[in-house]
Biotite code that builds the C-alpha atoms (Angstrom):
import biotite.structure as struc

atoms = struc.array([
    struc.Atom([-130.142, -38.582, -51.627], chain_id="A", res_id=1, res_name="UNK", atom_name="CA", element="C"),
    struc.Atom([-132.329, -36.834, -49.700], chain_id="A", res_id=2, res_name="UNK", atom_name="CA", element="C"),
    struc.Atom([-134.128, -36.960, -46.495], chain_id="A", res_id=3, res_name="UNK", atom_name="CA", element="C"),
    struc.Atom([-137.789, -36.530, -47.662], chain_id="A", res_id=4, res_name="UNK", atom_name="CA", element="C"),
    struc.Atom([-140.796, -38.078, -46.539], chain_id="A", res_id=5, res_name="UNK", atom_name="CA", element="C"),
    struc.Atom([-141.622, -41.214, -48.930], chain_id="A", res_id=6, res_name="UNK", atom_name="CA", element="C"),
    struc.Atom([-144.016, -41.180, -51.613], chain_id="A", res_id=7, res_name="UNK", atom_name="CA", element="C"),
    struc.Atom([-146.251, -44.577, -51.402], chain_id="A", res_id=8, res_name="UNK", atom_name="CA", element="C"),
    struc.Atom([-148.173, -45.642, -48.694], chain_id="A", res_id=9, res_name="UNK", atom_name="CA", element="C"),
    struc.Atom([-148.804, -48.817, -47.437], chain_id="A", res_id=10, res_name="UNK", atom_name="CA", element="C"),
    struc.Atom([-151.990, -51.115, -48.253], chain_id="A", res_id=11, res_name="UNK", atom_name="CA", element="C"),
    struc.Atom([-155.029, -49.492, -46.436], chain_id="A", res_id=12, res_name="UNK", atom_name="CA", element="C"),
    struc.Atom([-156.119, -52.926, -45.292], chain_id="A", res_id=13, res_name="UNK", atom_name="CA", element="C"),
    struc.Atom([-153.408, -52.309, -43.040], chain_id="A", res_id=14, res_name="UNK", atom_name="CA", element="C"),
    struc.Atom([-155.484, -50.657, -40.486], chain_id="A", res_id=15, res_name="UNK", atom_name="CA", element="C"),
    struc.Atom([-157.590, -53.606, -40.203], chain_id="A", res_id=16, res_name="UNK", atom_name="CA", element="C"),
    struc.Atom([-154.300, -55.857, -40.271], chain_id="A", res_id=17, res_name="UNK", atom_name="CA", element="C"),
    struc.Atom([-152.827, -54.136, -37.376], chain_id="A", res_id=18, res_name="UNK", atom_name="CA", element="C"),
    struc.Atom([-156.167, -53.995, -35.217], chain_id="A", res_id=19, res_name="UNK", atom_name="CA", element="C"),
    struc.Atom([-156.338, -57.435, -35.301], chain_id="A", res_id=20, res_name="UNK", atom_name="CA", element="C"),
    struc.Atom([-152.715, -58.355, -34.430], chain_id="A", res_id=21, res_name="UNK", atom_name="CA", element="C"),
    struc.Atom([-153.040, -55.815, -31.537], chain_id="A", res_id=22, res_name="UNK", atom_name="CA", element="C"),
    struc.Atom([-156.396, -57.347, -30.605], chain_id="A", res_id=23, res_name="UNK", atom_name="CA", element="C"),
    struc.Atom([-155.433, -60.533, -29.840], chain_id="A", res_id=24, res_name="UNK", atom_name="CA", element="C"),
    struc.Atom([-152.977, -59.975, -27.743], chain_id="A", res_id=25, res_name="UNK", atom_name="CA", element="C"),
    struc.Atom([-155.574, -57.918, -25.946], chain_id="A", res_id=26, res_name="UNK", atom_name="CA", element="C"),
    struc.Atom([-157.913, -59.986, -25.814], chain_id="A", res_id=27, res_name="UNK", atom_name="CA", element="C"),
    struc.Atom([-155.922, -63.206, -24.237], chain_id="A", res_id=28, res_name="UNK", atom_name="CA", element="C"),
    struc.Atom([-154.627, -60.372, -21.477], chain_id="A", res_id=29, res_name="UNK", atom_name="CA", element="C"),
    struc.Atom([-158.357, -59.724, -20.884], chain_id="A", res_id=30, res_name="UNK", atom_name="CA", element="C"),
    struc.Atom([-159.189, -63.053, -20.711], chain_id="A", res_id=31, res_name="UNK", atom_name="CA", element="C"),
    struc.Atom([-156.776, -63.688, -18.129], chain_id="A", res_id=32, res_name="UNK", atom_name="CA", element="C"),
    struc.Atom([-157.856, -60.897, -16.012], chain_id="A", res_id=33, res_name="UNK", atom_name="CA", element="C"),
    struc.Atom([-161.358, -61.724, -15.810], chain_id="A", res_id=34, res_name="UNK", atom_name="CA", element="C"),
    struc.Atom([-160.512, -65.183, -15.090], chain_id="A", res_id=35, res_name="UNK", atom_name="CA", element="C"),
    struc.Atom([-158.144, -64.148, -12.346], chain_id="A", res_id=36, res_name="UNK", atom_name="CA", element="C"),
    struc.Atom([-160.960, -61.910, -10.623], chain_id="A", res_id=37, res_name="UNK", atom_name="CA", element="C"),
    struc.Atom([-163.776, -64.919, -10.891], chain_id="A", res_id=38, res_name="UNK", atom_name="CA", element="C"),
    struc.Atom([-161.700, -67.766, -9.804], chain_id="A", res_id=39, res_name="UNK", atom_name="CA", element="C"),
    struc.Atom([-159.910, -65.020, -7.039], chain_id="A", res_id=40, res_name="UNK", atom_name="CA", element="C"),
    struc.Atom([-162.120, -65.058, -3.860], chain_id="A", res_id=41, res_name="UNK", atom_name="CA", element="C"),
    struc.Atom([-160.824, -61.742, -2.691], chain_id="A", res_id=42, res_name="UNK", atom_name="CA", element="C"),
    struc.Atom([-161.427, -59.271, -4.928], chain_id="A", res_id=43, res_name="UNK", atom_name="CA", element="C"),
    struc.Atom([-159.699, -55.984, -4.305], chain_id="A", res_id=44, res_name="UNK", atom_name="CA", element="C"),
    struc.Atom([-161.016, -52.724, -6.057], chain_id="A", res_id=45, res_name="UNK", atom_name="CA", element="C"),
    struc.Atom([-157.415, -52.281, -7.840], chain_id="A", res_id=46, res_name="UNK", atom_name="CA", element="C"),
    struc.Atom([-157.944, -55.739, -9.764], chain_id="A", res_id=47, res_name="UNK", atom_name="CA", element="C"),
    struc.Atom([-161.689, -53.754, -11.058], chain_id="A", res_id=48, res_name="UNK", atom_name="CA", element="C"),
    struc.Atom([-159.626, -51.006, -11.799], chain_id="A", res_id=49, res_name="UNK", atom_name="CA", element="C"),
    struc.Atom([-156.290, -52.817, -14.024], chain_id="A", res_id=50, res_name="UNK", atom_name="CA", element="C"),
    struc.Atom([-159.089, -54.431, -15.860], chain_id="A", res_id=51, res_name="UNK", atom_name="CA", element="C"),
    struc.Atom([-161.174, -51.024, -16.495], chain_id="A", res_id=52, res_name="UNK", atom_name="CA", element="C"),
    struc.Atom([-157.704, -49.622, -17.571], chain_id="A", res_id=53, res_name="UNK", atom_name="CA", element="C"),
    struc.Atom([-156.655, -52.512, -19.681], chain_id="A", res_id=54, res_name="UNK", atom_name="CA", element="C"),
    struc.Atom([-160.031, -51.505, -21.658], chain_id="A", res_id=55, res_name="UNK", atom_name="CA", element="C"),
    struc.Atom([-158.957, -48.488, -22.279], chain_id="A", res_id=56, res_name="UNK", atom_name="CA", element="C"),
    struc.Atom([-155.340, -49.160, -23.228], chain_id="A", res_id=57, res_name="UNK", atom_name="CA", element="C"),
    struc.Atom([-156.842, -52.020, -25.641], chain_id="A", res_id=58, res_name="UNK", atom_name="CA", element="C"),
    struc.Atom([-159.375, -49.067, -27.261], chain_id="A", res_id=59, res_name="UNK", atom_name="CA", element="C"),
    struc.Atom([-156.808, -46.989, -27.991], chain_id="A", res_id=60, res_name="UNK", atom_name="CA", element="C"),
    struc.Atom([-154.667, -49.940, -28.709], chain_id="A", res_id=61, res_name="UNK", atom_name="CA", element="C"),
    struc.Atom([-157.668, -50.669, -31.794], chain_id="A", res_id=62, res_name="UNK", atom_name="CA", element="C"),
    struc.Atom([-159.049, -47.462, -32.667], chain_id="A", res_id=63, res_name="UNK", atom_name="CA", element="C"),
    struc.Atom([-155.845, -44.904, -32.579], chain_id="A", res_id=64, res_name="UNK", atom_name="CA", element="C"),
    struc.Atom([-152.551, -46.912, -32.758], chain_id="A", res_id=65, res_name="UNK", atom_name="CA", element="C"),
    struc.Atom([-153.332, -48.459, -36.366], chain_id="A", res_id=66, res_name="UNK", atom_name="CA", element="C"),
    struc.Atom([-154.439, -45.273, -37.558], chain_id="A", res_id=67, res_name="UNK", atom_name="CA", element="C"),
    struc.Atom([-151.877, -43.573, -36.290], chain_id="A", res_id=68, res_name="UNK", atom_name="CA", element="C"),
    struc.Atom([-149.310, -46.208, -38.018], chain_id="A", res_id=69, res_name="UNK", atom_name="CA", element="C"),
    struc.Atom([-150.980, -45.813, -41.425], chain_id="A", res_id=70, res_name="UNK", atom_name="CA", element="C"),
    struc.Atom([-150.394, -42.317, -41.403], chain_id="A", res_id=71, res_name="UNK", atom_name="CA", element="C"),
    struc.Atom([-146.717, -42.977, -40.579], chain_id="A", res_id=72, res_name="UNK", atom_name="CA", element="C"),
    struc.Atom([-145.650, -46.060, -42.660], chain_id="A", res_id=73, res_name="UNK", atom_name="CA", element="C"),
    struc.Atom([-144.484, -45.429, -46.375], chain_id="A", res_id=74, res_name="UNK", atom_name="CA", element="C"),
    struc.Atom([-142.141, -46.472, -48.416], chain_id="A", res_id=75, res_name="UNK", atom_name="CA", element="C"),
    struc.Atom([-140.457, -45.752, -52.165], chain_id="A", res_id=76, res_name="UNK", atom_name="CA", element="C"),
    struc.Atom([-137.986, -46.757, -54.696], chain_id="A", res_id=77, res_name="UNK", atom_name="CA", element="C"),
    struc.Atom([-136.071, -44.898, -56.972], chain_id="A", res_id=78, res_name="UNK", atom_name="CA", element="C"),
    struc.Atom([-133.537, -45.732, -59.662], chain_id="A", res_id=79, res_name="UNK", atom_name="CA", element="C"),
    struc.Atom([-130.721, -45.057, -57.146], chain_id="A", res_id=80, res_name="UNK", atom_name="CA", element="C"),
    struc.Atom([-132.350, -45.307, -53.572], chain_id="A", res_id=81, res_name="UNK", atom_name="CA", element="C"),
    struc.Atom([-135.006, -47.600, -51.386], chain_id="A", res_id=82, res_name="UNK", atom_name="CA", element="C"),
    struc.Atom([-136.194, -45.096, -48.823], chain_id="A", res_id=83, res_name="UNK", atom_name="CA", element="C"),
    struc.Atom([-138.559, -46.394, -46.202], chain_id="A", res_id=84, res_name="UNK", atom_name="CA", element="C"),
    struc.Atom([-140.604, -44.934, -42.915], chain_id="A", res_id=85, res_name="UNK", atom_name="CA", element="C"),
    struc.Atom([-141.834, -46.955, -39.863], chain_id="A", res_id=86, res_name="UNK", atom_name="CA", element="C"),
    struc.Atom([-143.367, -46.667, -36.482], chain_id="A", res_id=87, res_name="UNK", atom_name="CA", element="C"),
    struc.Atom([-145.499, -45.107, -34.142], chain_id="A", res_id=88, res_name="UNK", atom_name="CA", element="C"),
    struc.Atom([-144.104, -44.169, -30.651], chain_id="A", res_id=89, res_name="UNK", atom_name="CA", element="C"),
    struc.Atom([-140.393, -44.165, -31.930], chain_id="A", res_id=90, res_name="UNK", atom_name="CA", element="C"),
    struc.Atom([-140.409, -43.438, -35.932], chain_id="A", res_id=91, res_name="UNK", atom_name="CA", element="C"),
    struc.Atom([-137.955, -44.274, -38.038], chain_id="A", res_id=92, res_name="UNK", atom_name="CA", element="C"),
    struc.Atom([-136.761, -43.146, -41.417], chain_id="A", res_id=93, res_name="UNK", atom_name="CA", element="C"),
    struc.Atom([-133.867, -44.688, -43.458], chain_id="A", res_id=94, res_name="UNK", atom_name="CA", element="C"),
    struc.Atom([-132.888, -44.640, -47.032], chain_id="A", res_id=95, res_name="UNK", atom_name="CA", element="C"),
    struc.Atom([-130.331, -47.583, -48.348], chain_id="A", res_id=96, res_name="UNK", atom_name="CA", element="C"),
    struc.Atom([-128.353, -46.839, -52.056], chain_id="A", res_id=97, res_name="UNK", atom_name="CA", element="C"),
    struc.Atom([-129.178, -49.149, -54.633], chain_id="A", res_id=98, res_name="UNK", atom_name="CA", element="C"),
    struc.Atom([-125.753, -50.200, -54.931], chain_id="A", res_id=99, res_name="UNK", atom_name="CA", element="C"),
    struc.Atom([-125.995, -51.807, -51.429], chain_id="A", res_id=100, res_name="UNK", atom_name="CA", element="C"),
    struc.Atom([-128.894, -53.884, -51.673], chain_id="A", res_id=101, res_name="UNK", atom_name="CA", element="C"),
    struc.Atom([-128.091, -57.161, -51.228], chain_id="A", res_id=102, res_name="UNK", atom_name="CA", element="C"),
    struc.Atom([-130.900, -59.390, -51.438], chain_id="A", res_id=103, res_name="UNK", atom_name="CA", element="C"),
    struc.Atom([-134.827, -59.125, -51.332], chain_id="A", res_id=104, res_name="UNK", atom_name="CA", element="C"),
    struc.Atom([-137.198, -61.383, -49.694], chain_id="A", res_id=105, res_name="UNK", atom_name="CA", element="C"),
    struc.Atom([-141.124, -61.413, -49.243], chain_id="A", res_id=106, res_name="UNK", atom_name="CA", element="C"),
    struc.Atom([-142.457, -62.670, -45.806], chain_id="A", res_id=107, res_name="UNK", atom_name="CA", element="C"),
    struc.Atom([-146.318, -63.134, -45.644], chain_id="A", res_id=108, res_name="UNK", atom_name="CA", element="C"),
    struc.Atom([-147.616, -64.940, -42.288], chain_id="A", res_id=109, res_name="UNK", atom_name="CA", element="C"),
    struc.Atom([-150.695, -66.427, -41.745], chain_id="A", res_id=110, res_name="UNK", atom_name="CA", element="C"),
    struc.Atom([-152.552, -63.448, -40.392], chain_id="A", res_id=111, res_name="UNK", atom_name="CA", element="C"),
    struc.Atom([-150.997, -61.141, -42.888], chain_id="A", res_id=112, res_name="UNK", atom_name="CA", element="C"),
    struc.Atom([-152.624, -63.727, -45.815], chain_id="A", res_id=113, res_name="UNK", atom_name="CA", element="C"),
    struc.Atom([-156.029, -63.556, -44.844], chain_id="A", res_id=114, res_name="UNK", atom_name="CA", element="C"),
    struc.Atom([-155.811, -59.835, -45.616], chain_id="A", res_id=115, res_name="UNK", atom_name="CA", element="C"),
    struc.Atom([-153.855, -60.432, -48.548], chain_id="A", res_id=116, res_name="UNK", atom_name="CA", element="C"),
    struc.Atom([-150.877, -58.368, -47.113], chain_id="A", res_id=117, res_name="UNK", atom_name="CA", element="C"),
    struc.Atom([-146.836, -59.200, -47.811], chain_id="A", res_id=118, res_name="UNK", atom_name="CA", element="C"),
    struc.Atom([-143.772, -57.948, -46.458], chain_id="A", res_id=119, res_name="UNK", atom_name="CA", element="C"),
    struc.Atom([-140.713, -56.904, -48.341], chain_id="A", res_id=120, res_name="UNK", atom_name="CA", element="C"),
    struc.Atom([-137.393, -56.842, -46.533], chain_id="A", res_id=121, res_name="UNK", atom_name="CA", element="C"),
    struc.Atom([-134.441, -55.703, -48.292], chain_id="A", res_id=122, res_name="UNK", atom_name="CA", element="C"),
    struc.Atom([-131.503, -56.541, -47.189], chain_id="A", res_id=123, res_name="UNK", atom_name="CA", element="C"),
    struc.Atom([-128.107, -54.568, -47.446], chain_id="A", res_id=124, res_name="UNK", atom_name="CA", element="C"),
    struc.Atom([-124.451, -54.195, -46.776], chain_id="A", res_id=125, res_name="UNK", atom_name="CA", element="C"),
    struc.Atom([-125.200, -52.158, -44.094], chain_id="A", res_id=126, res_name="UNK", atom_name="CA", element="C"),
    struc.Atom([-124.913, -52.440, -39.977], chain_id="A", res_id=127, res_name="UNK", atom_name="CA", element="C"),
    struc.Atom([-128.239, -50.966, -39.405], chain_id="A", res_id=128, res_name="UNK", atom_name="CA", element="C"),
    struc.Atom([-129.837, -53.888, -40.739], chain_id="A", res_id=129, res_name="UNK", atom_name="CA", element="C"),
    struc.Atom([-132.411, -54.369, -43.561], chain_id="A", res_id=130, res_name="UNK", atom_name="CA", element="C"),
    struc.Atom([-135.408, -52.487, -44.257], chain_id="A", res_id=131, res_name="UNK", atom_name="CA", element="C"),
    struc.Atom([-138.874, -53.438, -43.973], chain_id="A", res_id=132, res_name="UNK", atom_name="CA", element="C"),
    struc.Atom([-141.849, -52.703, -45.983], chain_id="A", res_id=133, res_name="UNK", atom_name="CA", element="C"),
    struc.Atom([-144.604, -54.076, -43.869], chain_id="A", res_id=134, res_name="UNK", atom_name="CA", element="C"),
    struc.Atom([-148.322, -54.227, -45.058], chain_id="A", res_id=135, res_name="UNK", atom_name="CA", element="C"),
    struc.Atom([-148.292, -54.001, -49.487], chain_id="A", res_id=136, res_name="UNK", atom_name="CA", element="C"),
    struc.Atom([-150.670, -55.974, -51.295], chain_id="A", res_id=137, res_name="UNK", atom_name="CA", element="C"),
    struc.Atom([-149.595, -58.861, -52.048], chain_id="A", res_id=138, res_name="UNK", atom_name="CA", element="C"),
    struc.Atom([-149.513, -57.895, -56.279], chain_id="A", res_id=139, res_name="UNK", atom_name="CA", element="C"),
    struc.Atom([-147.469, -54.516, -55.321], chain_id="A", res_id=140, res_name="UNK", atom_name="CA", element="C"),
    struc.Atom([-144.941, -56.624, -53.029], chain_id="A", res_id=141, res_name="UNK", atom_name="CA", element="C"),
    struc.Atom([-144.531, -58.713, -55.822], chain_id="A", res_id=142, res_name="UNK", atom_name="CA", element="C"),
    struc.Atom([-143.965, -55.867, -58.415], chain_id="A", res_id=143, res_name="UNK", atom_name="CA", element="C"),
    struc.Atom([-141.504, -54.141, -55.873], chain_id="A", res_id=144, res_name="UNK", atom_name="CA", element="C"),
    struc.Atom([-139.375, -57.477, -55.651], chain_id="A", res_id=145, res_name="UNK", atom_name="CA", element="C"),
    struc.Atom([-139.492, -58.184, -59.798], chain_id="A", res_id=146, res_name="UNK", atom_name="CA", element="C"),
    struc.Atom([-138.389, -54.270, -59.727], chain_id="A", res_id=147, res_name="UNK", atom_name="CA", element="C"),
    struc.Atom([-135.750, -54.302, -57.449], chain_id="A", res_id=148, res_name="UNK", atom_name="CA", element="C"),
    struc.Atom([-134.603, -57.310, -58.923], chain_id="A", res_id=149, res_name="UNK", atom_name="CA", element="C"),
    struc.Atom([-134.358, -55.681, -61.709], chain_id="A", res_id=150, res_name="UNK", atom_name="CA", element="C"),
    struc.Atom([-132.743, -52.496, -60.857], chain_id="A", res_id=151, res_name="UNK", atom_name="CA", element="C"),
    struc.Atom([-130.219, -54.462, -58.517], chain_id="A", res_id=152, res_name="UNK", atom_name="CA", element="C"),
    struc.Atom([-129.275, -56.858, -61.558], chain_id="A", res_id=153, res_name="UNK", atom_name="CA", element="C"),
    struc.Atom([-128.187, -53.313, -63.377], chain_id="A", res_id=154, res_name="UNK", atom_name="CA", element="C"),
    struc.Atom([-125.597, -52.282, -60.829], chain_id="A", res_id=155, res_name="UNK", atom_name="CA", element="C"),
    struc.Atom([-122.474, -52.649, -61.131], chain_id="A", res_id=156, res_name="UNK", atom_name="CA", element="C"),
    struc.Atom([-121.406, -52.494, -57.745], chain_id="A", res_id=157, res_name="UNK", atom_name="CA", element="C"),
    struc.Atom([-121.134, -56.017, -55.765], chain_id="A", res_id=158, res_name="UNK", atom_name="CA", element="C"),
    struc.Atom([-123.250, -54.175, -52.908], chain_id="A", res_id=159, res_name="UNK", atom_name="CA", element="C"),
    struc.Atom([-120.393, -54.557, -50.196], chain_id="A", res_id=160, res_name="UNK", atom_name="CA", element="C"),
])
């Protein structure tokens, strides 16, 4: 096995996906500051200015940060390996042998089903945890899991 970046990307409604679960939380924290400076009496400049910055921070939050995870996020599978890639600030890249994959579940919330979007975590005999495929369409995630099923049901190994 080797460390290489992997091949497929995730779903480029992604983006979108990740915009919008950023944006909410945005928004409610800009909601709450503007409430906060018209129900506040005394206004100082530095509750103008936390708001002005929050702006920013939520911009970046939209425009770059989804962007920037799109470029980052992939994922494979191979007849002997699942190798994923995550992250933005801190990245993460981990590869998991066929042979230890225990199980291999799809996730798909209610935000995540409006844009049609599933996750696939695979779980293994490992202490690191399982690995997460965030963001496929919903027919790939479902290929992936028949697929690993598949390969997984070959093995010999009891994945311990």
């Amino acid at each position: 096995m080797d460390l290489r970046e992997p091949a497929n990307r995730v779903s480029p409604r992604a983006r979108a996906y990740w915009a919008v679960e950023s944006g909410i939380g945005w928004v409610v924290l800009i909601v709450v500051q503007v409430v906060l400076l018209v129900v506040l009496d005394a206004r100082p400049w530095w509750q103008w200015g936390l708001l002005a910055l929050t702006v920013v921070l939520a911009l970046v939050g939209l425009l770059l940060v989804p962007a920037w995870r799109y470029r980052v996020h992939r994922w494979e599978v191979s007849p002997t390996a699942v190798y994923t890639q995550r992250g933005w600030v801190t990245q993460e890249r981990r590869i998991a042998p066929i042979t230890r994959v225990q199980t291999v579940d799809t996730e798909r919330g209610p935000l995540a089903q409006l844009f049609k979007l599933s996750t696939v975590t695979v779980t293994t005999a490992s202490s690191e945890g399982a690995l997460k495929i965030e963001c496929l369409d919903q027919d790939v995630a479902a290929r992936l899991v028949q697929d690993l099923t598949v390969v997984t049901d070959r093995t010999e190994d009891d994945a311990t």
